[in-house]
C-alpha positions in Angstrom: -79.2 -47.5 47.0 -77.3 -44.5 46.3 -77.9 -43.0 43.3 -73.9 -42.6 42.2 -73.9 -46.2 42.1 -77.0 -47.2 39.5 -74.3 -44.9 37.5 -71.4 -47.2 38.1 -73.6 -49.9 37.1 -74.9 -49.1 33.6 -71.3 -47.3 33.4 -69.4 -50.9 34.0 -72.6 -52.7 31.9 -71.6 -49.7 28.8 -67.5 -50.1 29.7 -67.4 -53.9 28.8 -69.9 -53.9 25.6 -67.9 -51.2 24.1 -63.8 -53.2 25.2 -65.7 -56.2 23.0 -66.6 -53.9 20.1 -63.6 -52.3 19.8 -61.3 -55.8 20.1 -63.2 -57.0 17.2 -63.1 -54.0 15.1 -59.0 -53.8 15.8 -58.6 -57.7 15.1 -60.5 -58.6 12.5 -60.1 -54.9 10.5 -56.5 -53.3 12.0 -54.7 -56.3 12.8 -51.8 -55.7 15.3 -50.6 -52.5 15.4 -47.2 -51.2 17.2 -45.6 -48.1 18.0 -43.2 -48.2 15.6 -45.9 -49.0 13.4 -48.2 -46.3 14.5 -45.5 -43.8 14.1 -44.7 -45.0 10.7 -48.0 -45.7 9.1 -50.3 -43.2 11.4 -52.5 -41.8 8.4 -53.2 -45.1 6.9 -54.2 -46.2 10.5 -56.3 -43.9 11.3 -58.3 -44.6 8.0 -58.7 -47.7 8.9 -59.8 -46.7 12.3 -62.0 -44.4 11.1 -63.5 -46.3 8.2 -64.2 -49.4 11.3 -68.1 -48.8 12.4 -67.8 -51.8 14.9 -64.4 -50.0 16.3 -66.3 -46.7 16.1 -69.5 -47.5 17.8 -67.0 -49.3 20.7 -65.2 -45.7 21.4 -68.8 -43.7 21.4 -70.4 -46.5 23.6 -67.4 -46.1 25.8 -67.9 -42.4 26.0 -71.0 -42.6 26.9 -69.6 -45.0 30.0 -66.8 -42.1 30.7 -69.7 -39.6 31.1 -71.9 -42.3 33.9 -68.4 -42.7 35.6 -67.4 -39.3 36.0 -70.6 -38.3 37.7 -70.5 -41.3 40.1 -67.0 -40.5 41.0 -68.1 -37.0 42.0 -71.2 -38.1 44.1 -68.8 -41.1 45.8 -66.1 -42.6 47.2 -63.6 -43.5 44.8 -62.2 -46.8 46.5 -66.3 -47.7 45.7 -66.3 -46.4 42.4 -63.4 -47.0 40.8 -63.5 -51.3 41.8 -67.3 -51.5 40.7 -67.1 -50.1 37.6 -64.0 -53.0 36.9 -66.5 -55.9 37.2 -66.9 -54.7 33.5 -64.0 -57.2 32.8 -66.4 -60.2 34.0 -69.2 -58.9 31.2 -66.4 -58.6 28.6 -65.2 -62.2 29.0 -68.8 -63.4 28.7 -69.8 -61.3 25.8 -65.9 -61.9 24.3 -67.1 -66.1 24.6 -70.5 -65.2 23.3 -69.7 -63.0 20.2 -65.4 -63.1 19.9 -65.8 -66.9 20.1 -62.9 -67.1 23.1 -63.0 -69.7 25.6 -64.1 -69.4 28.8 -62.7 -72.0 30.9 -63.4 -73.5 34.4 -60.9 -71.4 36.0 -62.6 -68.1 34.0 -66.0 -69.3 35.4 -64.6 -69.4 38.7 -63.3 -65.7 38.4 -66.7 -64.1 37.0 -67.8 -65.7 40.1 -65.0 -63.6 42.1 -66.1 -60.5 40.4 -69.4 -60.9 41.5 -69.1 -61.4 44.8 -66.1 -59.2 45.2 -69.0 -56.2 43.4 -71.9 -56.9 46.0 -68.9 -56.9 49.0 -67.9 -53.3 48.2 -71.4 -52.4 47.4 -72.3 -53.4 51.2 -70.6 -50.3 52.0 -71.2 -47.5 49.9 -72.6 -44.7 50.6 -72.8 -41.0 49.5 -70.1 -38.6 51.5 -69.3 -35.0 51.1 -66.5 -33.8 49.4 -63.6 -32.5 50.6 -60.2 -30.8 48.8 -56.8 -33.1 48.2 -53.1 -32.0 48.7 -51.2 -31.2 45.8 -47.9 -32.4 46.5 -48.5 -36.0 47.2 -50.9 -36.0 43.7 -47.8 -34.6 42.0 -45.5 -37.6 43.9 -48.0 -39.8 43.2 -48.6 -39.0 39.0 -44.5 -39.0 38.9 -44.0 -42.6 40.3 -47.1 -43.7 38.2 -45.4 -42.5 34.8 -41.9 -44.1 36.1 -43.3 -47.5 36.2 -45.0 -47.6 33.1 -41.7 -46.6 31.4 -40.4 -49.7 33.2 -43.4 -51.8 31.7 -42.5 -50.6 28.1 -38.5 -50.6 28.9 -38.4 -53.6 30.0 -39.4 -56.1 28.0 -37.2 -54.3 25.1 -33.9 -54.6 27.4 -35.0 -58.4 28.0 -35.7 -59.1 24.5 -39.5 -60.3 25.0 -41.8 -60.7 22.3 -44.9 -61.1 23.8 -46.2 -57.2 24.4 -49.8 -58.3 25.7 -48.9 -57.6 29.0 -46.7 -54.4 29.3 -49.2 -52.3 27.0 -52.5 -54.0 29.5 -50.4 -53.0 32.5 -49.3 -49.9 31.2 -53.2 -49.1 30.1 -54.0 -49.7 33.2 -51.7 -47.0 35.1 -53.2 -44.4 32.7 -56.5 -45.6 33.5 -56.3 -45.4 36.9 -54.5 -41.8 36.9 -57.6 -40.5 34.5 -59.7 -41.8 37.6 -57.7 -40.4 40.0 -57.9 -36.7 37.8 -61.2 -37.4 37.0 -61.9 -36.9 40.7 -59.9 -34.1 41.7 -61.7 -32.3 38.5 -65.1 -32.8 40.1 -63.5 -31.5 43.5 -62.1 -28.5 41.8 -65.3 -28.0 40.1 -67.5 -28.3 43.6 -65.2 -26.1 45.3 -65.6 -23.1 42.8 -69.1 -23.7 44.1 -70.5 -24.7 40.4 -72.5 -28.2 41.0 -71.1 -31.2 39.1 -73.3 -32.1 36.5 -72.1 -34.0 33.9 -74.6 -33.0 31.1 -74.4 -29.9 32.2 -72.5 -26.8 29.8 -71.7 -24.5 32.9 -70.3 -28.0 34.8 -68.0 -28.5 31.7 -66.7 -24.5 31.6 -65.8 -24.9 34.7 -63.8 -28.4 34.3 -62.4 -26.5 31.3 -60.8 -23.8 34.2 -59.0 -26.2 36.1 -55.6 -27.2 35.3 -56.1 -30.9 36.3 -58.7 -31.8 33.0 -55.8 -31.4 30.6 -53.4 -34.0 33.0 -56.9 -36.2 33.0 -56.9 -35.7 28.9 -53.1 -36.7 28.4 -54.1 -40.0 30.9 -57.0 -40.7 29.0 -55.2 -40.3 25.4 -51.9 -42.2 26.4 -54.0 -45.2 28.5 -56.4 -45.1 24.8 -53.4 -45.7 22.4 -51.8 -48.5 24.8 -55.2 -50.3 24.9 -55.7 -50.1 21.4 -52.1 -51.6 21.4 -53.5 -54.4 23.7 -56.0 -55.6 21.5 -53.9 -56.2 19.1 -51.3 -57.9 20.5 -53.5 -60.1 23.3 -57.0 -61.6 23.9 -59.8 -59.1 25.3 -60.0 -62.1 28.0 -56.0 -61.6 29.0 -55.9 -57.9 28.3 -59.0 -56.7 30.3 -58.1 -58.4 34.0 -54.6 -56.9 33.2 -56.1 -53.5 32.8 -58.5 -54.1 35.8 -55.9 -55.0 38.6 -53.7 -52.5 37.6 -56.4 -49.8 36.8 -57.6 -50.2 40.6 -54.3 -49.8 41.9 -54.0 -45.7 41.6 -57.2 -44.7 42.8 -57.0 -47.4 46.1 -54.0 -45.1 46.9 -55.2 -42.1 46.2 -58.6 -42.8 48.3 -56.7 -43.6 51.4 -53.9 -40.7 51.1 -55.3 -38.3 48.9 -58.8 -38.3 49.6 -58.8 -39.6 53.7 -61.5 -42.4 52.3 -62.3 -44.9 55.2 -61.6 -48.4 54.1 -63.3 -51.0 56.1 -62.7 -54.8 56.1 -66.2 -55.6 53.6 -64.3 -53.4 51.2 -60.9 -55.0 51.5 -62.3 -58.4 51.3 -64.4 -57.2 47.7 -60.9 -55.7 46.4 -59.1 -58.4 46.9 -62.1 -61.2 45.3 -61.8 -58.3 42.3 -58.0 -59.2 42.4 -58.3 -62.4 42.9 -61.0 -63.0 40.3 -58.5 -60.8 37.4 -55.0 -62.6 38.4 -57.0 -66.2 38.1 -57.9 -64.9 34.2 -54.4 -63.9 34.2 -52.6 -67.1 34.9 -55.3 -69.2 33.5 -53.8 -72.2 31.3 -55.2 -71.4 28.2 -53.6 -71.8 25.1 -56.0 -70.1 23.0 -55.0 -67.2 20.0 -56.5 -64.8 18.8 
């Protein structure tokens, strides 16, 4: 087994542990929070943020996740990566029915099951490849369209008059995710082409991320998609918020793998996608009337 995948796996394992502690430290300490609301009442927010040891001990676990992913990505393939690490949604809904008390229904049973298989289908393929570079202008087409839509996610709903804000903030939490994957990548490639080796833990590996202009794209990704998760939580179930953020999140990087990054795609990995997708749009449409 390749070693960049026992990194996806404790990173996925890490991922969905810390989306469970920080839903409960946001609902049952924070309560739903909006933009407006954010804007207006920042400070006392991020008191109660702060002064949340559940809520804080989510974001460091998740950390901790961010670092195992970023090294996989730069020893693999990001079409491998990127959907592996997203069976974290299936231990989330287990942990979210163990500890959260949320239902899991048939129909959620049946999409853990997805997730599963759809993991071990992609995982049939992986392998470690060398690195090569990426051309600039289709990532700069690419990171323009991505911000369009989710201004269409947010816009939206506020034209339309919708109240329900569960799944505009999940599916615009999931673009941002799934640009900080895509940046998180071209980092490591910018990083292995200045011909310093990509070590995670390592200082010299993080000086030279710091010298590349794609880290502080991959840090306005990864502050924006933050915010509009935290927004998630508090508007939706973990069990409705993560698939959201999982279908979407994979979108980007699938993309980028085949046009960015010349990734070959076989049919063992198409079939695990789409049981990933499959498995996330069945939690998605699932007829469950359950609140918070």
């Amino acid at each position: 087994m390749p070693h960049y995948l026992l990194l996806t796996i404790f990173a996925c394992l890490a991922f969905g542990i810390a989306a469970v502690l920080q839903k409960y430290g946001v609902s049952k300490k924070v309560g739903k929070v909006s933009l407006k609301g954010f804007a207006g009442k920042w400070k006392e927010l991020l008191k109660s943020f702060i002064a949340n040891p559940v809520w804080i001990a989510g974001v460091l676990l998740e950390g901790i996740a961010a670092a195992l992913f970023f090294q996989a990505l730069s020893e693999g393939e990001i079409t491998v990566v990127q959907p592996l690490v997203n069976l974290n949604v299936a231990v989330t809904v287990i942990l979210g029915v163990l500890f959260l008390h949320e239902r899991l229904s048939g129909i959620e049973l049946v999409s853990v099951v997805l997730f599963t298989c759809g993991a071990l289908l992609i995982g049939l393929g992986a392998q470690k490849v060398a690195q090569g570079g990426y051309p600039l202008q289709p990532l700069i087409v690419l990171s323009g369209f991505s911000v369009a839509i989710v201004f269409l996610a947010l816009v939206v709903p506020l034209l339309l008059k919708k109240s329900s804000w569960e799944v505009p903030f999940s599916i615009a939490t999931g673009i941002m995710f799934g640009m900080g994957t895509l940046y998180m990548k071209v980092i490591s490639i910018d990083v292995l082409s200045s011909g310093q080796e990509f070590v995670i833990v390592s200082p010299y590996t993080w000086w030279a991320m710091l010298k590349t202009f794609s880290i502080w794209f991959f840090i306005l990704w990864s502050i924006l998609g933050f915010l509009f998760l935290q927004i998630s939580f508090s508007h939706g179930r973990v069990s409705i918020v993560m698939p959201v953020v999982t279908v979407v999140s994979m979108i980007v990087p699938f993309i980028s793998g085949l046009f960015l990054f010349s990734e070959k795609v076989g049919p063992t990995r198409v079939a695990g996608l789409l049981f990933l997708a499959a498995g996330s749009l069945l939690m998605i449409f699932k007829k469950n009337k359950q609140n918070i």
